[in-house]
N, C-alpha and C positions, 0 to 999 in steps of 0.2 A: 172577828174578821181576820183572814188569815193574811198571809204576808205572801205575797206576789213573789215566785222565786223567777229562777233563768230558766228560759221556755226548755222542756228534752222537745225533739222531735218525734211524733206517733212513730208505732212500728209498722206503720202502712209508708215510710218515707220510700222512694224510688228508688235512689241508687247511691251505695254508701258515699261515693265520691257528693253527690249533691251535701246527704247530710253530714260527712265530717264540715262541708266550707258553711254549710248554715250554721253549723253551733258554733261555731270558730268565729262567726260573726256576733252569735247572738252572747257568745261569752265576752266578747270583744267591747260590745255594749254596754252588760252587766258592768264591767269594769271602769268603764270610759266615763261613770256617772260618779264616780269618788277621786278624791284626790288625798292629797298630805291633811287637809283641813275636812277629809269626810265630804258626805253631800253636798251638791250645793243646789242653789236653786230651787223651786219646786213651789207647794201648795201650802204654807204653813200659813197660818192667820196674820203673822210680821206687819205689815203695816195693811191698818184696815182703813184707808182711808182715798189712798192713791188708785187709781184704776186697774180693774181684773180683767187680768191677762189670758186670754184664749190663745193657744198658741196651734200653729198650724202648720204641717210639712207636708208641699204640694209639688208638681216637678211644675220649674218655673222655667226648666233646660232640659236639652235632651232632645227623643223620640217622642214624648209624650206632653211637650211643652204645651200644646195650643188647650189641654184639658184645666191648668193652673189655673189661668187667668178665671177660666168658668167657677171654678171652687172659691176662690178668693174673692171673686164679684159677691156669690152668692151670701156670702159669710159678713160680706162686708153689709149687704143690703138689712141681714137680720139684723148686725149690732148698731147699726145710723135706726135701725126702726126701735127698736128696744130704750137703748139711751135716749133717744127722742123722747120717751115715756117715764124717762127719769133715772133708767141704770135697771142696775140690782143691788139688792140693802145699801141703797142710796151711793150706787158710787157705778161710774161710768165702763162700759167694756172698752177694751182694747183687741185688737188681733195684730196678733204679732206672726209672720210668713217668712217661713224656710222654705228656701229650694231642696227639694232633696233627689231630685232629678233622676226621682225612678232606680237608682243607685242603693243596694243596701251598705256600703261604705258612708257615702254621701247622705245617707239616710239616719242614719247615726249619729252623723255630724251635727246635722240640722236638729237631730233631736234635743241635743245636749245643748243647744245655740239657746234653745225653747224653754229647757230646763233653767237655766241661767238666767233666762228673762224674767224667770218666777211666772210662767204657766201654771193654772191651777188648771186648764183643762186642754186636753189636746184634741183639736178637731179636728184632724189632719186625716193624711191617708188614700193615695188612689193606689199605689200599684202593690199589692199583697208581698211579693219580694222584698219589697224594700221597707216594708211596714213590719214586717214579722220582727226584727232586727230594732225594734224602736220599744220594742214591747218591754224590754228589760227596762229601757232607758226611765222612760215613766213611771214603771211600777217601783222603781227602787224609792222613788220619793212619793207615792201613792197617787201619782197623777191619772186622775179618771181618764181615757181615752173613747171617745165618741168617734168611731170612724165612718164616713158620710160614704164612701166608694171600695178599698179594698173589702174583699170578699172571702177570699180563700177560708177554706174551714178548717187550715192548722190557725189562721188566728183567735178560733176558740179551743182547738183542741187540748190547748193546755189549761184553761176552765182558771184563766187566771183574774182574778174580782177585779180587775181597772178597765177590764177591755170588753166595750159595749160595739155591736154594729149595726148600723139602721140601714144597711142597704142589704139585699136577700143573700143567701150563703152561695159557695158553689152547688152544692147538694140540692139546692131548692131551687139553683139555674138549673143543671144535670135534668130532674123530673121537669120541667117549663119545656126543656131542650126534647127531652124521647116524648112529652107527647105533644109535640108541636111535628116530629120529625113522622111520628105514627098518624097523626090527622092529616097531613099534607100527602100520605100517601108513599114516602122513601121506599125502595125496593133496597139497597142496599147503601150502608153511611160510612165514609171514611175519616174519622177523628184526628183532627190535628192539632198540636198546640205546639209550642215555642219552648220548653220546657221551666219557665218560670213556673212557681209555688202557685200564682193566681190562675195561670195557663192549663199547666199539668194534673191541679185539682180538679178543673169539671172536664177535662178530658178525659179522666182517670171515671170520674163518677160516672161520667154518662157512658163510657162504651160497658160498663157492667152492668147496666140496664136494658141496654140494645139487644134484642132476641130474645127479650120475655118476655110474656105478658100478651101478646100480639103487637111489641114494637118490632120495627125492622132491625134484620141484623147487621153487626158489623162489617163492611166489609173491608178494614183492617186499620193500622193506626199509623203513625207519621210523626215526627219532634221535627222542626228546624232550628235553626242557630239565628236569633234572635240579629237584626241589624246587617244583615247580608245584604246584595241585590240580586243575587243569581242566583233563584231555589229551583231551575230547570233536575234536578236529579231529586227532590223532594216530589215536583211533578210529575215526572216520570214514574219515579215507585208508585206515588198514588192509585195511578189512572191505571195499572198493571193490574190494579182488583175489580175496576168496572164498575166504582161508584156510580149515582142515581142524584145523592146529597153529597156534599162536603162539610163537616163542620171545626169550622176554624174557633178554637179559645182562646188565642193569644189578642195583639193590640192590634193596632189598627194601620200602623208602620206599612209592617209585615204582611196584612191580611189585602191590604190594596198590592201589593206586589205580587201575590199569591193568586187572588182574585185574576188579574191581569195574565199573568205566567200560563194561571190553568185554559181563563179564552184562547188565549193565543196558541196552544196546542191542542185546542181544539174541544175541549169538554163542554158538554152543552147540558151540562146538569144542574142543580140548584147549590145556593150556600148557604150555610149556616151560619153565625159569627156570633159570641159572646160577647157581655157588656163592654167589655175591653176595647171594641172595633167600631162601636156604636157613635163614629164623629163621620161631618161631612166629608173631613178629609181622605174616610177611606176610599169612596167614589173619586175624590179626584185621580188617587194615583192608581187606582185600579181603570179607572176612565170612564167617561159619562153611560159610553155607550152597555161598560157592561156591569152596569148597577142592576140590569133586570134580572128578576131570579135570585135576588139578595134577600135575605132575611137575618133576622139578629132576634137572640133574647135579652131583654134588657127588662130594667123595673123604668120607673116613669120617668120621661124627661119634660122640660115644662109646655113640647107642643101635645104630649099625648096624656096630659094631666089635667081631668076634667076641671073644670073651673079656677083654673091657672092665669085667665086672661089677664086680668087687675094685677097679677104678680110683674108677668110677665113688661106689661104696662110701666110696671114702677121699675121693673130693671133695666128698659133700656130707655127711660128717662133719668134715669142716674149713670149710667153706664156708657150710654149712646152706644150701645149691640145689642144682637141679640143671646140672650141665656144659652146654652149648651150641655151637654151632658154633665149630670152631678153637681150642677149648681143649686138644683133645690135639695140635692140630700144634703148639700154643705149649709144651705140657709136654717135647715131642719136642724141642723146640727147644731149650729152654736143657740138655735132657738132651744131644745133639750135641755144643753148646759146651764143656758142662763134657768131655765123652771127648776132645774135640781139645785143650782147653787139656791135660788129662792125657799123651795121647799125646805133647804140643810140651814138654810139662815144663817150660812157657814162657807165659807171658803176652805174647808180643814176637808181632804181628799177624802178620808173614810165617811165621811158624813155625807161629802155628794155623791159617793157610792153607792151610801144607803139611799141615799135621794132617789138614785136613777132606778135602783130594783123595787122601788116601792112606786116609782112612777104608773098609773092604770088610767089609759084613755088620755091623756096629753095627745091631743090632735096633730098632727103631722102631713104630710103630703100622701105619705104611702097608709093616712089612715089613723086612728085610737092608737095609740105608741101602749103598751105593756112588751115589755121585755121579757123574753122566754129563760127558763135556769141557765140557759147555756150564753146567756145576755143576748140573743138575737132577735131579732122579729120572727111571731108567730106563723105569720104569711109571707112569703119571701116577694110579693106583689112581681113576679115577672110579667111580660108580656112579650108578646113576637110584632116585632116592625118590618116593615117590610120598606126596600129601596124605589120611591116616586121621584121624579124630576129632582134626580141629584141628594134630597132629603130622607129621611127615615121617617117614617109616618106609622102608624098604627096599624098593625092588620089584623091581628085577632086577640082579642082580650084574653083567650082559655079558660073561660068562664064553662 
């Protein structure tokens, strides 16, 4: 088993300024997890008696706050069901919840909060930016990472053995995205994203697919400045190409301001939006009226999750709400962890390493769980939903 070093960045990175502040982060990491005393914290077998520590970095602040709560419910429902049935090797889970607030600074922080607490497994993980920067954190003390939401495909491109994803990659949104945007018919598609790592990844993938194959072509691309309220001169370049589709990768913030901005001057074209965007709240701030014409790729949330009901049942009689996006990739999640630490009969990180690559057909939401070389799911289970009475609902499977 090799040793997890500090992520380099592919040489497909965007733009030097991006990757000097990413490795300058990710080096930042690397470092942050030693001190005068060496390591601390982490997965060693130390006391086998006390409860195992799932540790979790979710944005609990921020833009992206309202997605935490969903992750930490779900997380919470699997461990209250598991320990109910008596733990794992006879000792109870725990989760333990950092904010990391979508922040790769604050993200780091939280990680190292995590490390401390003696996390044997990290189940954390929504916004790819701030996730890539955690990657050193954990692997310096072998800590497996299960991530239930972030996606970007630099968190496998460095093929480093701690870091597993159970949610579909960008690459496998990107093909969901050009042939959802070729079946609906697009005459021409304008690519947008916010330039974050999770954003600028399937924005990047899908316009180099756009115009072959008998997809539609691009008709051109767009970055905004994440956390603005005025993208009227992002709108304006857009609409200067005479889109048909829009397809928005970034969050959901952004994508109802956007959303909004582009009705309001008029574009009466359709939208696309990545998992990123896929909460009620993009409708509110984009406005009820112009949720028609919306569509999103996403993998399953627990309304569009065939026989979900019973789950859904148990979650908002513990919860009193309802479930929300990534809350059963997060329940899936720490359910993984707990069958690998079982299979490893071990708490010792290489061993539920081993556990999780030898995992084949462990049942999950998105299906039989085996883990592909690159640790990811074989089927990236997307699907395209479409915007009803304020909700996202289902609208073509792409079967």
């Amino acid at each position: 088993m090799k040793r997890p070093t500090v992520p380099v960045l592919p040489s497909t990175a965007r733009t030097t300024s991006r990757v000097v502040a990413l490795t300058s982060l990710l080096t930042v990491a690397a470092l942050s997890t030693t001190g005068c005393n060496g390591l601390v914290g982490g997965s060693s077998e130390g006391d086998n008696k006390g409860p195992i520590v799932l540790g979790m970095d979710i944005p609990m602040s921020g833009s992206s706050a309202d997605i935490g709560p969903y992750m930490k419910n779900g997380a919470q429902l699997a461990i209250d069901e598991i320990n109910a049935k008596g733990g794992v090797l006879g000792r109870k889970l725990k989760l333990q919840v950092e904010d990391d607030a979508c922040d790769p600074k604050t993200a780091v922080a939280a990680a190292n909060k995590l490390v401390a607490a003696g996390t044997v497994v990290s189940v954390g993980g929504y916004c790819s930016g701030a996730t890539l920067p955690t990657l050193p954190v954990f692997g310096k003390r072998d800590i497996p990472m299960i991530i239930p939401a972030a996606n970007s495909t630099e968190l496998v491109a460095q093929q480093l053995d701690h870091v597993f994803l159970i949610n579909g990659t960008g690459s496998q949104q990107a093909v969901a995205a050009v042939k959802w945007l070729t079946k609906d018919g697009a005459k021409k598609v304008a690519v947008m994203d916010d330039n974050t790592s999770y954003s600028k990844d399937i924005a990047d993938l899908t316009s180099v697919k756009l115009g072959i194959g008998g997809a539609p072509p691009k008709a051109g691309e767009d970055s905004v400045n994440p956390g603005e309220s005025d993208y009227s001169p992002n709108v304006t370049s857009v609409l200067k190409s005479n889109p048909d589709y829009i397809y928005w990768t970034g969050y959901y913030q952004e994508g109802g301001l956007l959303i909004r901005q582009f009705r309001q001057a008029g574009y009466k074209g359709k939208f696309l939006v990545g998992d990123g965007s896929v909460d009620a709240k993009l409708v509110e701030i984009a406005g009820a009226a112009n949720g028609k014409g919306v569509y999103a790729t996403m993998t399953q949330t627990p309304e569009t999750t065939p026989g979900a009901g019973s789950w859904i049942a148990a979650y908002k009689k513990k919860f009193g709400s309802e479930p929300g996006p990534y809350s059963t990739q997060s329940y899936d999640a720490v359910r993984v962890a707990a069958e690998a630490i079982k299979k490893a009969g071990s708490t010792d990180g290489d061993k539920i390493i081993k556990a999780l690559e030898d995992l084949n057909g462990f049942d999950i939401f998105s299906g039989p769980l085996k883990f592909t070389d690159e640790h990811t799911l074989s089927n990236g289970g997307f699907v395209i939903l479409g915007v009803r009475n304020g909700k996202f609902v289902l609208q073509d499977s792409l079967k």
